[in-house]
Structures are given as C-alpha cells and as structure tokens.
TILOPA-576695 format. One record per residue: residue in one letter; x, y, z of N, C-alpha, C, O in turn. Coordinates in pm, whole numbers, padded with zeros to 5 digits, always signed. Example, Ala and Ser with C-alpha at 12.3 -4.5 7.8 and 13.67 -1.06 7.14 Angstrom:
# residues 2
A+01319-00569+00780+01230-00450+00780+01320-00330+00780+01424-00332+00846;S+01285-00225+00708+01367-00106+00714+01290+00003+00787+01341+00114+00804;
END
This chain:
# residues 294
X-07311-04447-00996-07342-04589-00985-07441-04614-00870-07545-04675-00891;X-07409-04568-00747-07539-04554-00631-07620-04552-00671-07689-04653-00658;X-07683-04419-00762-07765-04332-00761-07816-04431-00871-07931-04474-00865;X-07754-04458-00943-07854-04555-01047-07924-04685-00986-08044-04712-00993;X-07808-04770-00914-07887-04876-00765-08006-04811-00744-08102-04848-00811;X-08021-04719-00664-08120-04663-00543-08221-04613-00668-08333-04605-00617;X-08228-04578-00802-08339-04596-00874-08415-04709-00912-08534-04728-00938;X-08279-04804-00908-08332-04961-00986-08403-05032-00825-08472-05134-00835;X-08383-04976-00700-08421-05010-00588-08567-04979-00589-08648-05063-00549;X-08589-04901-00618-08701-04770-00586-08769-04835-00677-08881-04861-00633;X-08750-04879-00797-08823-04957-00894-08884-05101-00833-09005-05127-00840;X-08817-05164-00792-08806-05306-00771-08919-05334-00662-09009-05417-00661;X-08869-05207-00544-08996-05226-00449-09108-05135-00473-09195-05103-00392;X-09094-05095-00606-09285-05031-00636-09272-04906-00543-09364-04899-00461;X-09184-04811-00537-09232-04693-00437-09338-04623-00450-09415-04603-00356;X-09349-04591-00529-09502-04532-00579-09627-04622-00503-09740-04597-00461;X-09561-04708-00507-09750-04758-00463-09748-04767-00283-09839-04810-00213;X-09637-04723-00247-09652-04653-00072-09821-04586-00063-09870-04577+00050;X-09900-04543-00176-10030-04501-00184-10109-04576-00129-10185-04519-00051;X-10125-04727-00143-10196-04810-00084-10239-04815+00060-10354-04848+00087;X-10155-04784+00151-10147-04788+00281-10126-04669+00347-10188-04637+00448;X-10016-04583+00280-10028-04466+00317-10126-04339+00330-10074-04238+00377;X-10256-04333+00293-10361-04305+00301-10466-04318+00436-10536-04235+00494;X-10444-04448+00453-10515-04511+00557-10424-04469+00714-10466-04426+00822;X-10332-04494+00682-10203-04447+00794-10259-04313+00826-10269-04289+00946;X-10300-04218+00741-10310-04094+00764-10428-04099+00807-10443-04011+00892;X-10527-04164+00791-10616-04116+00807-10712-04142+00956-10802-04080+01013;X-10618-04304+00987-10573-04283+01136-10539-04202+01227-10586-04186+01340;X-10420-04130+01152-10409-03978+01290-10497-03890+01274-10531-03831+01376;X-10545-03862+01180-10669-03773+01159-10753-03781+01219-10812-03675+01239;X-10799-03886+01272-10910-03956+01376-10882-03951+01484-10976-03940+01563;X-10729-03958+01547-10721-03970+01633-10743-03790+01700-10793-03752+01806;X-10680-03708+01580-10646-03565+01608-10820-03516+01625-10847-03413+01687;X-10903-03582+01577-11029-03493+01562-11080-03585+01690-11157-03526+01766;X-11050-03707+01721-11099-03768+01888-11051-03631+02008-11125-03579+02092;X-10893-03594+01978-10858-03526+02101-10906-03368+02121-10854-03278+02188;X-11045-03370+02024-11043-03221+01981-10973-03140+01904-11001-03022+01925;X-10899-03157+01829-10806-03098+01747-10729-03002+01816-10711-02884+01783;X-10671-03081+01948-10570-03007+01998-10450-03059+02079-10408-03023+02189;X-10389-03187+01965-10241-03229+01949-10162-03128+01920-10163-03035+01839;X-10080-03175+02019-09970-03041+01984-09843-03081+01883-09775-03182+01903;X-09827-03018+01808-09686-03083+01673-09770-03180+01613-09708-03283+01588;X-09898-03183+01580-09935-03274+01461-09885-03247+01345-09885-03337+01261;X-09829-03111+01311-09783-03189+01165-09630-03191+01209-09568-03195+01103;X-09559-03189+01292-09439-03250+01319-09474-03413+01314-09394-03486+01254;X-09615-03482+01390-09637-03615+01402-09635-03656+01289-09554-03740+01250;X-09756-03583+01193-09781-03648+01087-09625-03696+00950-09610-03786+00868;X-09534-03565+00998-09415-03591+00936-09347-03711+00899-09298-03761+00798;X-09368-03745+01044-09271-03867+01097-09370-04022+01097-09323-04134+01115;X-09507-03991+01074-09549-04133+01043-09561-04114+00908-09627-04204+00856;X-09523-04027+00829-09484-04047+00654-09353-04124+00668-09344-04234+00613;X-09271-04084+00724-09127-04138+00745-09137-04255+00778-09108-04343+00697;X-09190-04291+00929-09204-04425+00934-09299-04532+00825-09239-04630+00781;X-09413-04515+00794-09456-04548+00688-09356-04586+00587-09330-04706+00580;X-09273-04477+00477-09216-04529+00390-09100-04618+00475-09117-04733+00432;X-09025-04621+00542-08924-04701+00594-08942-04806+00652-08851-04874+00701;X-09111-04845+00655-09132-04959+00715-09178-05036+00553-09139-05152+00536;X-09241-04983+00466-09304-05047+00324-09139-05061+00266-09124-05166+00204;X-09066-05011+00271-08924-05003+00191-08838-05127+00233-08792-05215+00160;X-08826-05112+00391-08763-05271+00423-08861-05370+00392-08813-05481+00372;X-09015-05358+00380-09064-05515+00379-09056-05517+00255-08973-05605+00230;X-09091-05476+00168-09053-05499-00007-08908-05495-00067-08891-05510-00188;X-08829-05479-00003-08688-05490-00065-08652-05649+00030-08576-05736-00012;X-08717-05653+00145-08696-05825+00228-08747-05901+00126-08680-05980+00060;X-08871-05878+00111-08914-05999+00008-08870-06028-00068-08863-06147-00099;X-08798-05898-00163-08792-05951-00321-08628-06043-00252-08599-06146-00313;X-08556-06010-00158-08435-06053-00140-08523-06230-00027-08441-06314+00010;X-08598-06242-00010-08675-06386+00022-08692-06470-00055-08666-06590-00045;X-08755-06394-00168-08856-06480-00223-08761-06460-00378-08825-06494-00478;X-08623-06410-00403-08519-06410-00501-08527-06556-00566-08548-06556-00687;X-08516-06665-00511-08530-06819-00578-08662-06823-00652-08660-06827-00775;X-08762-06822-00594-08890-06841-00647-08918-06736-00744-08984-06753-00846;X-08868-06633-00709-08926-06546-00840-08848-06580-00987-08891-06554-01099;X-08695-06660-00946-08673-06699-01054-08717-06804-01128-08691-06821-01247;X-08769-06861-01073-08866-07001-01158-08977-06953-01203-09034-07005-01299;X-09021-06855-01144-09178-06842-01196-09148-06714-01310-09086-06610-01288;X-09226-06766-01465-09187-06663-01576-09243-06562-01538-09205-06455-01584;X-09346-06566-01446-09433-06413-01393-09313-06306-01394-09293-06205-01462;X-09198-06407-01232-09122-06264-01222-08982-06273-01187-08907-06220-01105;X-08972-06373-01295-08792-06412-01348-08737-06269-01434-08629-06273-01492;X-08799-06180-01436-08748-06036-01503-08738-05970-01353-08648-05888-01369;X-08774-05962-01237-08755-05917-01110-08599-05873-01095-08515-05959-01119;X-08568-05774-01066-08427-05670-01054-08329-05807-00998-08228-05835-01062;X-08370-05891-00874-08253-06007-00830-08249-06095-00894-08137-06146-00890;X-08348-06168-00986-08295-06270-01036-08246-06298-01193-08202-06395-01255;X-08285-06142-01227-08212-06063-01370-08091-06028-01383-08021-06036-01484;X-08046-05966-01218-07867-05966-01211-07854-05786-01181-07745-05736-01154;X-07972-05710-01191-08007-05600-01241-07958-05508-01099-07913-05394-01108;X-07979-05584-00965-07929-05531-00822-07865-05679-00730-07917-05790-00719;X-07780-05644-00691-07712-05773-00614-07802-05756-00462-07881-05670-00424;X-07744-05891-00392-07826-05946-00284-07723-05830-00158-07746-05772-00052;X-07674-05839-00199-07578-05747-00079-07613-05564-00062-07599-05495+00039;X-07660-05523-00199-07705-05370-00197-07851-05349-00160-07908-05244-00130;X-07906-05487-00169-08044-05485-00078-08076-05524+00061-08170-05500+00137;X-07964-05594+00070-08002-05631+00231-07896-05472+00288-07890-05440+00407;X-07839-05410+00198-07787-05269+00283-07944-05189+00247-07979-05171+00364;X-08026-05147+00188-08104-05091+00170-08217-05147+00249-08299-05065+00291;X-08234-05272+00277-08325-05331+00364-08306-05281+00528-08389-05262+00617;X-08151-05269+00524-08146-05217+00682-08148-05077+00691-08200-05028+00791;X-08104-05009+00610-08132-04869+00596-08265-04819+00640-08295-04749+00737;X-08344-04875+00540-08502-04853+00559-08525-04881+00688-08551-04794+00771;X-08515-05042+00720-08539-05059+00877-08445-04978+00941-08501-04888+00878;X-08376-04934+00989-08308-04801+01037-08367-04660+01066-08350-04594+01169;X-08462-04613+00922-08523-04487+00915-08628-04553+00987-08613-04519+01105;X-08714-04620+00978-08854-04656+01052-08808-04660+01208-08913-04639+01269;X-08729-04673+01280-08674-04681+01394-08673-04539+01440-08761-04483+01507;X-08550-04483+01390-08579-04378+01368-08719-04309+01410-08725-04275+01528;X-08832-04283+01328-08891-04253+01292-09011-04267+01390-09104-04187+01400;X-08993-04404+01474-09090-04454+01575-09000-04390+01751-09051-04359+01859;X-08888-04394+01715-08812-04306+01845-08885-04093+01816-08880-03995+01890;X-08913-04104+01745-08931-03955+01681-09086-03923+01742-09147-03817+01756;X-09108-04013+01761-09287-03981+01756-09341-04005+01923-09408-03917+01977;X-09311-04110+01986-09306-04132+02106-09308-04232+02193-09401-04298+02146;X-09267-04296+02297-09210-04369+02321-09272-04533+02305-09215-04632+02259;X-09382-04522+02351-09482-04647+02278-09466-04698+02161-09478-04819+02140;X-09441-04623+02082-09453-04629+01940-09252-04720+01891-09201-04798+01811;X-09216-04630+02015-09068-04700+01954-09093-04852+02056-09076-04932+01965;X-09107-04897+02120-09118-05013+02204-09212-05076+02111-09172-05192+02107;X-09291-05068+02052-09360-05158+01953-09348-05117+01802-09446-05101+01729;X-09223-05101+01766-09115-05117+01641-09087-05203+01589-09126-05240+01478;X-09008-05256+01668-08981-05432+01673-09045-05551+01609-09007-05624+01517;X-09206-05550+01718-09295-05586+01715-09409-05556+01558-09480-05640+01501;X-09392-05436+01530-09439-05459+01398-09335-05446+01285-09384-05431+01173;X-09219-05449+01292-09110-05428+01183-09107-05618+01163-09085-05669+01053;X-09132-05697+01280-09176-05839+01262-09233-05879+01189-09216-05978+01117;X-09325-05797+01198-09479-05866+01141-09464-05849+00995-09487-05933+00908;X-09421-05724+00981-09387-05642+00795-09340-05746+00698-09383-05786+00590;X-09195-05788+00804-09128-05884+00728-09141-05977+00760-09039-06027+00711;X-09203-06080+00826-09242-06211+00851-09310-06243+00734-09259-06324+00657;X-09435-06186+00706-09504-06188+00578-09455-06271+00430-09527-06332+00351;X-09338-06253+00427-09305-06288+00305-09255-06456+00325-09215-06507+00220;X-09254-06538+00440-09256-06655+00447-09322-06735+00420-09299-06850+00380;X-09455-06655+00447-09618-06702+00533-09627-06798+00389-09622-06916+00424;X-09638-06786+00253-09640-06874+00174-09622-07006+00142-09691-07077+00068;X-09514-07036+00208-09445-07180+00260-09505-07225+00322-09545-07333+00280;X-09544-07193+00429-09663-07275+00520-09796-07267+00522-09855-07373+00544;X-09878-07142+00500-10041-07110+00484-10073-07064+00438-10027-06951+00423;X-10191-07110+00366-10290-07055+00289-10344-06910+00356-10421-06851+00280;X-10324-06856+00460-10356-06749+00482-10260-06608+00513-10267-06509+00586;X-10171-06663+00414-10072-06568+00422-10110-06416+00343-10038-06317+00346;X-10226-06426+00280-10309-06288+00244-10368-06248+00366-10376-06130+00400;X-10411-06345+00435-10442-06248+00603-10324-06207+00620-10326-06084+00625;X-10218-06250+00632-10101-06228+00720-10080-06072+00648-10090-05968+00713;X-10044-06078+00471-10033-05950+00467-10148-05852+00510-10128-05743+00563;X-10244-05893+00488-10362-05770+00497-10332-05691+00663-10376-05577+00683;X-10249-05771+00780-10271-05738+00904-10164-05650+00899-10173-05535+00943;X-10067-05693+00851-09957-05580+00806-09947-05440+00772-09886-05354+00835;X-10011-05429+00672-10083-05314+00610-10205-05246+00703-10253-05136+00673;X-10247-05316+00810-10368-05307+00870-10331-05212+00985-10387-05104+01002;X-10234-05260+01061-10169-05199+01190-10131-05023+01146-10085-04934+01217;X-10161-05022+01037-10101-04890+01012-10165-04767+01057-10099-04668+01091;X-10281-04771+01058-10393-04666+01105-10404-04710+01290-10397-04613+01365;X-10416-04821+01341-10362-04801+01462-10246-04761+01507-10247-04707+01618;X-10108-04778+01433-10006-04744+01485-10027-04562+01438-09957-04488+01506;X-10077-04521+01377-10110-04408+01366-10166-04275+01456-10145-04155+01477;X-10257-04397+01492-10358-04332+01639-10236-04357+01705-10186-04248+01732;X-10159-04454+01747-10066-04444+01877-09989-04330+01899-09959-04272+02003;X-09949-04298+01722-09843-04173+01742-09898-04024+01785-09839-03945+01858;X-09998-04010+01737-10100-03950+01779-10062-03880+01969-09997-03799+02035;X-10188-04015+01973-10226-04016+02150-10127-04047+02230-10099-03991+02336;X-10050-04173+02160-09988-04241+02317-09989-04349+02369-09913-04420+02436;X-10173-04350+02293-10193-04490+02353-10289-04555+02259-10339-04478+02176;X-10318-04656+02255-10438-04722+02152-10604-04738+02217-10630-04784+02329;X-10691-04694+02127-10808-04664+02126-10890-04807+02035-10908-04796+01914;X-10919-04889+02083-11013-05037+02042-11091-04967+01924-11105-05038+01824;X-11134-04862+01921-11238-04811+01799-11143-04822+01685-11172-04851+01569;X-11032-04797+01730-10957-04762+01557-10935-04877+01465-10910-04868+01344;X-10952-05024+01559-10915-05106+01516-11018-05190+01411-11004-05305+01369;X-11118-05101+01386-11226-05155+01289-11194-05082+01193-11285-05067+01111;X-11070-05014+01163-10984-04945+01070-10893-05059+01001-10890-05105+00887;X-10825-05084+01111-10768-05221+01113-10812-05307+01018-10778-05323+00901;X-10906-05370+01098-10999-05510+01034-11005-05444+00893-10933-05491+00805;X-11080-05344+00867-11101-05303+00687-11015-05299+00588-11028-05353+00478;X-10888-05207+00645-10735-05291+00576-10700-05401+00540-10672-05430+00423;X-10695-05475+00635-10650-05595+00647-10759-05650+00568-10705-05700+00470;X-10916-05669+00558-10960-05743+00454-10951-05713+00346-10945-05808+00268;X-10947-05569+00283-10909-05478+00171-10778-05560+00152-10787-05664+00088;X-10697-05536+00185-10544-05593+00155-10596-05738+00080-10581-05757-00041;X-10659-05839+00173-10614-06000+00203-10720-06014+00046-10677-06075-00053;X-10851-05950+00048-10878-05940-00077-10812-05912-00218-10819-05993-00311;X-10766-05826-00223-10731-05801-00361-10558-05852-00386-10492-05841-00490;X-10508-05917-00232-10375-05954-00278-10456-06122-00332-10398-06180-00423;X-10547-06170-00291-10593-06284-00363-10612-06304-00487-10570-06396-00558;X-10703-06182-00524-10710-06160-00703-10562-06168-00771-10528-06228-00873;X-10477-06082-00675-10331-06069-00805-10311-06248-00797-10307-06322-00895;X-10300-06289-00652-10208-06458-00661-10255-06564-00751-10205-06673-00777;X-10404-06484-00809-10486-06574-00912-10364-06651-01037-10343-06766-01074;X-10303-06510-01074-10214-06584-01162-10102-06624-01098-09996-06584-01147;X-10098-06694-01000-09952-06784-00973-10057-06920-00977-10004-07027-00948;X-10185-06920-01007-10254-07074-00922-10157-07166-00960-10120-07246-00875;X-10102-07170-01090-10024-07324-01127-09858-07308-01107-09769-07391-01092;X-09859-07176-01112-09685-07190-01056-09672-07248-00859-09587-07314-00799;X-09797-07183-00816-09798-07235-00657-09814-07362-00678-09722-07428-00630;X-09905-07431-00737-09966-07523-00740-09825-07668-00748-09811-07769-00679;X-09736-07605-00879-09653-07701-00910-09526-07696-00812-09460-07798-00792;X-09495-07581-00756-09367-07573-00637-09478-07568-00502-09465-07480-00417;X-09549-07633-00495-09629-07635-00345-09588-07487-00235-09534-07473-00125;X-09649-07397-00336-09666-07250-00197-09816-07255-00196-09897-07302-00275;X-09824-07207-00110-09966-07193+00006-10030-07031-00022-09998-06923+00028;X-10144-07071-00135-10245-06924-00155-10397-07021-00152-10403-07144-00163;X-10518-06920-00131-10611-06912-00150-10672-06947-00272-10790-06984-00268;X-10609-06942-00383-10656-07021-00473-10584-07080-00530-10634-07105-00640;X-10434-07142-00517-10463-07317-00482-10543-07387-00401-10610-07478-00450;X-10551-07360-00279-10647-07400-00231-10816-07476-00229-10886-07559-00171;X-10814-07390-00322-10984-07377-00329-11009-07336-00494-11119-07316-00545;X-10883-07328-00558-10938-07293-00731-10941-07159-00756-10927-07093-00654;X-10953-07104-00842-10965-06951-00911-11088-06926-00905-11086-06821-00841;X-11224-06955-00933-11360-06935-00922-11374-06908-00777-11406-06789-00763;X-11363-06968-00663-11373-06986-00512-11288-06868-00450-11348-06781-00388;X-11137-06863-00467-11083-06820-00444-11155-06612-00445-11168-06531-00353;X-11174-06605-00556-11242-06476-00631-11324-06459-00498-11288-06384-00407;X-11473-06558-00493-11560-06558-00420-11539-06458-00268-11592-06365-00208;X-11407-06566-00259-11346-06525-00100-11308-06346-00120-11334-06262-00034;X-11266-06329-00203-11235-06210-00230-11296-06116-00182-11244-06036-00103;X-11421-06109-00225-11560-06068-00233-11596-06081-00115-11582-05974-00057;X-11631-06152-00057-11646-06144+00103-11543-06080+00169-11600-06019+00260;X-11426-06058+00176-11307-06016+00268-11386-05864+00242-11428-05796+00336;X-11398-05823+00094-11399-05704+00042-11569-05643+00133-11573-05531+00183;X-11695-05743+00137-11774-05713+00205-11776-05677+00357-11847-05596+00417;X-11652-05784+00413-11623-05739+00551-11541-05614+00563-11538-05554+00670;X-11460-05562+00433-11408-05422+00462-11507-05314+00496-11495-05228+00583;X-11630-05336+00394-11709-05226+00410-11793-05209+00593-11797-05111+00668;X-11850-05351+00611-11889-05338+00738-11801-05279+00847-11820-05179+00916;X-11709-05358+00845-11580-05270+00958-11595-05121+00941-11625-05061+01045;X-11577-05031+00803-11582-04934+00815-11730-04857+00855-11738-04749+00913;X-11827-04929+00815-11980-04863+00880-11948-04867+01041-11922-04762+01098;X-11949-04985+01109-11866-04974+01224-11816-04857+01265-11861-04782+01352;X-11705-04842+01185-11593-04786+01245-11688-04599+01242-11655-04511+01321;X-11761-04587+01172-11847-04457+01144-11942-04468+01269-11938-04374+01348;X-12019-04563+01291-12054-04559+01424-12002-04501+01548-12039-04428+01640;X-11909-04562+01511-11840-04561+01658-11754-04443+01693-11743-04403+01809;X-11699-04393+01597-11688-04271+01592-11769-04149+01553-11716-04040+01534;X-11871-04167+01544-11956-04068+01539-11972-03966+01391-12035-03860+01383;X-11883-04045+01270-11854-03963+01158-11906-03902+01090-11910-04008+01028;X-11984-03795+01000-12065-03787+00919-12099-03816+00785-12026-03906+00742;X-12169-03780+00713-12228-03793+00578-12080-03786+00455-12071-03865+00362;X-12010-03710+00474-11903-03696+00362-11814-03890+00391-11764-03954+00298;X-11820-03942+00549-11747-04053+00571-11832-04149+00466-11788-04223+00378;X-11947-04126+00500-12063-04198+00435-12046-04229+00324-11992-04335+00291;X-12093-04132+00239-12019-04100+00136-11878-04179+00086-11892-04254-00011;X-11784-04172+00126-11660-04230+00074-11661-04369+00054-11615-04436-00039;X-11738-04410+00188-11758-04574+00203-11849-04579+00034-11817-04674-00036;X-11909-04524+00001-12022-04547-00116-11898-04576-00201-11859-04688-00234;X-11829-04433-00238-11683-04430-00346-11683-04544-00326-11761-04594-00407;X-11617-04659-00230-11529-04751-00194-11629-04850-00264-11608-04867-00384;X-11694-04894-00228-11797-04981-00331-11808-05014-00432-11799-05127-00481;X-11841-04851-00505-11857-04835-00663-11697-04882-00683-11705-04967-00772;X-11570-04871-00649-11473-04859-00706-11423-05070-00677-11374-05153-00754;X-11460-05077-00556-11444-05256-00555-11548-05353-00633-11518-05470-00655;X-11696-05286-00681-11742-05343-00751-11709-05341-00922-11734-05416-01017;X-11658-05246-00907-11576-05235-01082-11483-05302-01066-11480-05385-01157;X-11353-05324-00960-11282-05434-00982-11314-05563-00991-11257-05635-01072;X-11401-05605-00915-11445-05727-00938-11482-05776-01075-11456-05880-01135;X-11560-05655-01107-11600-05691-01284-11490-05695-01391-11488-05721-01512;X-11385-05655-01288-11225-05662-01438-11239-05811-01431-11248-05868-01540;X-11242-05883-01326-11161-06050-01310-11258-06139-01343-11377-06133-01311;X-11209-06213-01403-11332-06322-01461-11213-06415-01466-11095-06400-01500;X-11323-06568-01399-11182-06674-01363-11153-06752-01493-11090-06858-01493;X-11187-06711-01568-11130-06787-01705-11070-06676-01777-11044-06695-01896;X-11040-06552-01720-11022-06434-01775-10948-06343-01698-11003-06235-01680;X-10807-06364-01633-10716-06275-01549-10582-06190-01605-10472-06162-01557;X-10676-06152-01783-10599-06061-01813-10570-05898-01766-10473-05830-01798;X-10685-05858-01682-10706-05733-01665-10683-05757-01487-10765-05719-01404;X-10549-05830-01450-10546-05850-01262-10446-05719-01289-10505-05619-01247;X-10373-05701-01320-10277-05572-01282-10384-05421-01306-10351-05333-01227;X-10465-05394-01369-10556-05314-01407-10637-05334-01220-10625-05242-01139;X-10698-05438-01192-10780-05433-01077-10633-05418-00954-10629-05319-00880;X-10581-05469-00951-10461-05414-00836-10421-05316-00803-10421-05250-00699;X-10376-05306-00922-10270-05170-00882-10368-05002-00911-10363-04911-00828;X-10438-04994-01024-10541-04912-01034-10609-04890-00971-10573-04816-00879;X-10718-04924-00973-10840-04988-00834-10811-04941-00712-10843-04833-00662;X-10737-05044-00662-10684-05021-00521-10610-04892-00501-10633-04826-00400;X-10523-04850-00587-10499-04704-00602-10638-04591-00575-10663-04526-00473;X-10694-04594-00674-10795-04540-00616-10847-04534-00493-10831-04430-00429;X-10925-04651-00430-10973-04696-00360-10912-04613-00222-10980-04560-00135;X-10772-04619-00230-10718-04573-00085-10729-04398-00093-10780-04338+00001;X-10680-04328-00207-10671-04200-00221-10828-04191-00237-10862-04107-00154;X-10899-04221-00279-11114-04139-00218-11085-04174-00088-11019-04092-00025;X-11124-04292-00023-11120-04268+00094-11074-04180+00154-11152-04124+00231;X-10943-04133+00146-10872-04041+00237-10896-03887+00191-10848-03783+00237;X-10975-03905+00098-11010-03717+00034-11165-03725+00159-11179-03645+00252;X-11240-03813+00135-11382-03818+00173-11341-03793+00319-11366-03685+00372;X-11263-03915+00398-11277-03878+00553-11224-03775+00586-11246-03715+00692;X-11125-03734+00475-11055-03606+00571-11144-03522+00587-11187-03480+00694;X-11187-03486+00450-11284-03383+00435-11400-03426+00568-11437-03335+00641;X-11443-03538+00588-11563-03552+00676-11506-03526+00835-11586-03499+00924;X-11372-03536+00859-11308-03515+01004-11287-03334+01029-11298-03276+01137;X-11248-03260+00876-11230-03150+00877-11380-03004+00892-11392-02902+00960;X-11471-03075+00783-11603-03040+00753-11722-03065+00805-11807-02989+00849;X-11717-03245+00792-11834-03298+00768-11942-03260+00947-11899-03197+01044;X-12054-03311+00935-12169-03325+01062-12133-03453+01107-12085-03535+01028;X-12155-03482+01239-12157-03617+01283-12325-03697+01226-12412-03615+01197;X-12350-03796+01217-12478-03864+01167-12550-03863+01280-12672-03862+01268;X-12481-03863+01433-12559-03889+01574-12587-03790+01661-12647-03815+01766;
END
C-alpha cells in the first residue's frame, strides 16, 4: 500500500521532470570546479549531494503545491483529475512526504557545507512560497523562475563555500527560461484565472501579449548566458550550446499560436526538456574540452 502511495506521489509531482533544473544545478558546480582549477576535493562526493539536495528540494515544492493549490485544482477541469482532488492520495500522506523531502534537502545542505546549510531555510522558503504568489501577483512566473534560478548558485556555493556574482548571470537565465515558458503553459488557465481572480501574465495582458512577454524573458535568457560566457571566459562548444538553446526556444515558440494552445504541453514539457539536457552536454563538454574564446 506505501509503495503504491510513493508511486502515485512520484506521479503527481512529475519526478521525471527534476530534468528541468537539474541540469543547470550541475552545471553550476562544474563552473565552479573548472573556476578552482579542477582541484575540489570530494567533487563527486559534492556533486552527490547537490543531486540529493536538488531532488528533495523539487519533491517538497511540488508535493506543497499540489497540497496548496488542492481547492483550485479542483475547480479548474484542467486539473480536477490531479491525485488530491480525485481522492487518488490523501492530504495527510503528502504533507508526510512534503516533510520527508524537506528533511532529505536539509540533510543534504548539512552534507555539503556549512553555508549551504545556513541558507536552507532561506531557499526551502522561497521553493515553497511560490505556490501562493498567484493570489496576489502577476509575477508569480518571476517568483517561480527565481526558484529554479538559485540552483546553479547554490551549486557554486556547495562547491566553493562561498558565492561568486559571475554565477549569477546563470541565475538571471533560469529564472527568465523558467518565468518564460511557465507563461506559455498558464496560457491555458487565461479564463479559469480570469473567472476565480488568480494573478498570471496573461490575464493580465491577454494571450497574444502575454506570449510576447515570453519571448523577451526567453531573449533575456540568452543574453545572461553570453554574459555569463564572458565572464567566465568559456569557449566555442559554450557557444555553441547557447546556439542549441535558440534553435530549440525558437521551435517552441512556433508550437504556440494564441488562437492555437493545443500543442502547450508539447512546448513545455518537451522543449524545455531538451533545452536543459543540450545545454548541459555542450557546457560540460566546453568546461571539460572546450578553448576559452579570450
């Protein structure tokens, strides 16, 4: 009976798509490991444990939400089939799985070093704050994108020790990557937000506009990351990936057409799938291989 829970769990919060972020997470310490000369000691003991923390931090904020946002998903036909408001997992085996998770990420940030556990807290906040942000602002796709964003800095922290200002144009690219394409999916709530007054980007501003914004967040991802190649000194294979990243956000864009948001799960979850796994083949390879450009 557990064991069937903790599948229907594992379902509910999308484990599989830990891909999204987890990529970028990595590819943070990677940067940080090729800043210190490639001579961290127990990096792949580190890298272990920011897989660990990673999933135990995505596990409590997606099992919080769906146990948040349990009322609303039952009104809206989108996702009145959702495991809580189907009957499919009770509210009590998720808020034990919600602390569990938050538990292992603790864990996981005591494991790595001490900075990292003193600002636990502080982003185990932020993870799950997120799922409020709806109720009150329209920029609660920033809010997630920063979420998802901290991950490649908290990465470098586990790393070094300490935080490095360069990484954080890692940051910024997440976070608009995120705030972008979580806009495209909210396309189809415009009239369920619209009629229970929650706060997205396109209520706001419409489905045509909304898109627009998209598109820009998605243009400021790419700059951050030229940036972020600057400034770290990266080479031609980084180069390179940023190109991947392009070709692969300009094909999503061409799935969504605002009179036409049959193909949003195709640009979400696909797409962005992609999107995170090239990146992280290209930089590794460019941190492991590549020439610097300078």
């Amino acid at each position: 009976m557990f064991l069937k829970r903790l599948r229907l769990t594992l379902d509910m919060i999308r484990f599989e798509h830990s891909v999204f972020a987890l990529p970028f997470a990595l590819t943070g310490a990677l940067l940080a490991v090729r800043d210190a000369g490639f001579r961290a000691a127990g990096i792949w003991r580190t890298m272990l444990w920011i897989v660990v923390a990673m999933v135990g931090a995505r596990s409590a904020a997606m099992a919080f939400n769906r146990l948040a946002d349990a009322e609303i998903d039952a009104r809206n036909p989108r996702t009145k089939t959702r495991h809580i408001p189907a009957g499919l997992l009770s509210r009590g085996f998720c808020w034990a799985f919600t602390a569990a998770s938050a538990a292992l990420f603790f864990l996981a940030a005591w494991e790595l070093n001490p900075l990292c556990f003193r600002l636990a807290p502080l982003a185990l906040t932020i993870v799950l704050g997120y799922s409020f942000t709806k109720r009150f602002t329209h920029f609660s796709h920033i809010v997630l994108g920063f979420a998802l964003g901290i991950a490649p800095a908290a990465a470098w922290i586990a790393v070094r020790g300490s935080l490095d200002p360069r990484i954080l144009w890692l940051t910024a690219a997440v976070t608009c990557w995120t705030a972008g394409f979580d806009i495209i999916y909210s396309c189809q709530d415009f009239e369920f937000d619209r009629d229970s007054e929650l706060y997205s980007v396109p209520r706001a501003i419409g489905i045509g506009r909304a898109l627009v914004v998209a598109r820009l967040l998605h243009v400021l991802m790419i700059v951050s990351l030229i940036f972020l190649i600057v400034k770290l000194q990266l080479g031609w294979l980084a180069s390179l990936g940023v190109v991947a990243v392009i070709a692969l956000l300009v094909y999503e864009h061409g799935l969504v057409k605002s009179d036409d948001l049959s193909r949003v799960n195709a640009a979400f979850f696909t797409m962005n799938g992609w999107v995170s796994v090239l990146f992280f083949v290209f930089w590794a390879a460019d941190i492991f291989f590549g020439r610097p450009n300078f």
